[in-house]
C-alpha positions in Angstrom: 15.2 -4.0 21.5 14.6 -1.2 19.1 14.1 -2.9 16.4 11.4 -5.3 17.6 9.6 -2.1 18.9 9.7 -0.4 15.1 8.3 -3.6 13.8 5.9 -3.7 16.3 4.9 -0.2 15.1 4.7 -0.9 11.6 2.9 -4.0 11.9 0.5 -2.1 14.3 0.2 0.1 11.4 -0.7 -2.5 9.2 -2.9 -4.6 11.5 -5.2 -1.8 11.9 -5.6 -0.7 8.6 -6.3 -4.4 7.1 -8.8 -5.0 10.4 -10.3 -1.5 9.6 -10.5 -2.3 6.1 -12.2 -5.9 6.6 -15.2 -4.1 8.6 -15.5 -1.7 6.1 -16.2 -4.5 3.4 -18.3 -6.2 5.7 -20.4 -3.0 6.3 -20.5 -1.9 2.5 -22.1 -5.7 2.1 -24.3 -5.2 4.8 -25.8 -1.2 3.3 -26.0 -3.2 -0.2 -28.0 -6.3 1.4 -25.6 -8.8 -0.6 -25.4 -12.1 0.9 -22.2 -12.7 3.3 -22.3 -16.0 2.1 -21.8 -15.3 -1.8 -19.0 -13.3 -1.0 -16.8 -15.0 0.8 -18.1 -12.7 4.5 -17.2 -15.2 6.8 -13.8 -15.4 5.4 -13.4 -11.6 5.5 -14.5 -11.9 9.0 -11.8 -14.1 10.0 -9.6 -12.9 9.0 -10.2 -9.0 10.2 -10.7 -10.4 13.6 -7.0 -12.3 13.2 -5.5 -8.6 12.1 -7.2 -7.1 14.9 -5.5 -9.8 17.4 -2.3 -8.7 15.6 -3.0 -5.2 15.8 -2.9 -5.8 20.0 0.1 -7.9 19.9 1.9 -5.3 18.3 1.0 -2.7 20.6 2.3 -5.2 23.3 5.2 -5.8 21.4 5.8 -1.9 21.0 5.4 -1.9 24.8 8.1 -4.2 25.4 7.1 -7.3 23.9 6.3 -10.4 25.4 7.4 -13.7 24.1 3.9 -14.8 22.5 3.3 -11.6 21.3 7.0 -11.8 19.3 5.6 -15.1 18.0 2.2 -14.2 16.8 3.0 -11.1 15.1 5.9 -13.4 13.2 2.8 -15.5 12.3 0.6 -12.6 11.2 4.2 -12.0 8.5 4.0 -15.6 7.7 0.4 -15.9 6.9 0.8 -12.7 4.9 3.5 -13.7 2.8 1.8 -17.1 2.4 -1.2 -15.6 1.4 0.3 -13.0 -1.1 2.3 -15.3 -2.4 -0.7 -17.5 -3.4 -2.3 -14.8 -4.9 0.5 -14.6 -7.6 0.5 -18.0 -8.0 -3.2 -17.8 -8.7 -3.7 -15.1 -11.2 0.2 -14.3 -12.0 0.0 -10.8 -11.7 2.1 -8.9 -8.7 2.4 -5.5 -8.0 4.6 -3.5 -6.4 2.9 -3.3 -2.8 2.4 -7.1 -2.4 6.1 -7.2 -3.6 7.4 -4.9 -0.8 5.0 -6.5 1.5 6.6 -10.0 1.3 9.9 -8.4 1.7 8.7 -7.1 5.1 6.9 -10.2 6.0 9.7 -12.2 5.2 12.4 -9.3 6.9 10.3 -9.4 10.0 9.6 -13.2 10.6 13.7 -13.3 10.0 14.0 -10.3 13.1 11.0 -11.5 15.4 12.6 -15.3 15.7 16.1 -13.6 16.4 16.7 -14.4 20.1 16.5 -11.1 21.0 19.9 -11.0 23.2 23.6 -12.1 23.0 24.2 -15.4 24.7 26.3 -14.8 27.2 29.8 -16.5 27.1 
């Protein structure tokens, strides 16, 4: 399906840039010799190593996509929107790219759980 290959694209996209930008944090912390522990480093960690497991499910869901990969990537949205939606909650400020971000979390968790054919009659 076409449209599960765009998202997996664009979520590719994405996946790579946050995973990218994690290590670059965690490197910048590292030149600086602050502690990874005042900082919050093992949750930046994480959480770059669960964007870079996305970032390979999307290129297998670009290549054709496999059922887990279709499911994990939908996860990927959900913890996204989740955690951007937390954030506003916390300090009630949003701005316009966390706003268009939960809009394509939420519009690609609705596409990636779509069966992805017609049911036969």
């Amino acid at each position: 399906m076409k449209t599960q290959r765009m998202l997996g694209l664009l979520w590719m996209v994405f996946c790579s840039y946050a995973c990218l930008q994690g290590l670059w944090v965690l490197a910048s912390y590292h030149h600086y010799h602050i502690p990874l522990t005042s900082v919050g480093g093992y949750y930046i960690g994480i959480v770059s190593l669960v964007y870079l497991v996305g970032a390979v499910a999307s290129y297998l869901l670009l290549r054709g996509g496999t059922s887990w990969a279709r499911i994990y990537v939908g996860c990927i949205a959900a913890f996204l929107a989740t955690m951007v939606t937390f954030g506003f909650f916390k300090s009630r400020v949003v701005s316009m790219w966390d706003f268009v971000l939960v809009i394509f979390a939420v519009v690609s968790i609705a596409l990636l759980f779509l069966p992805r054919r017609e049911p036969d009659a």
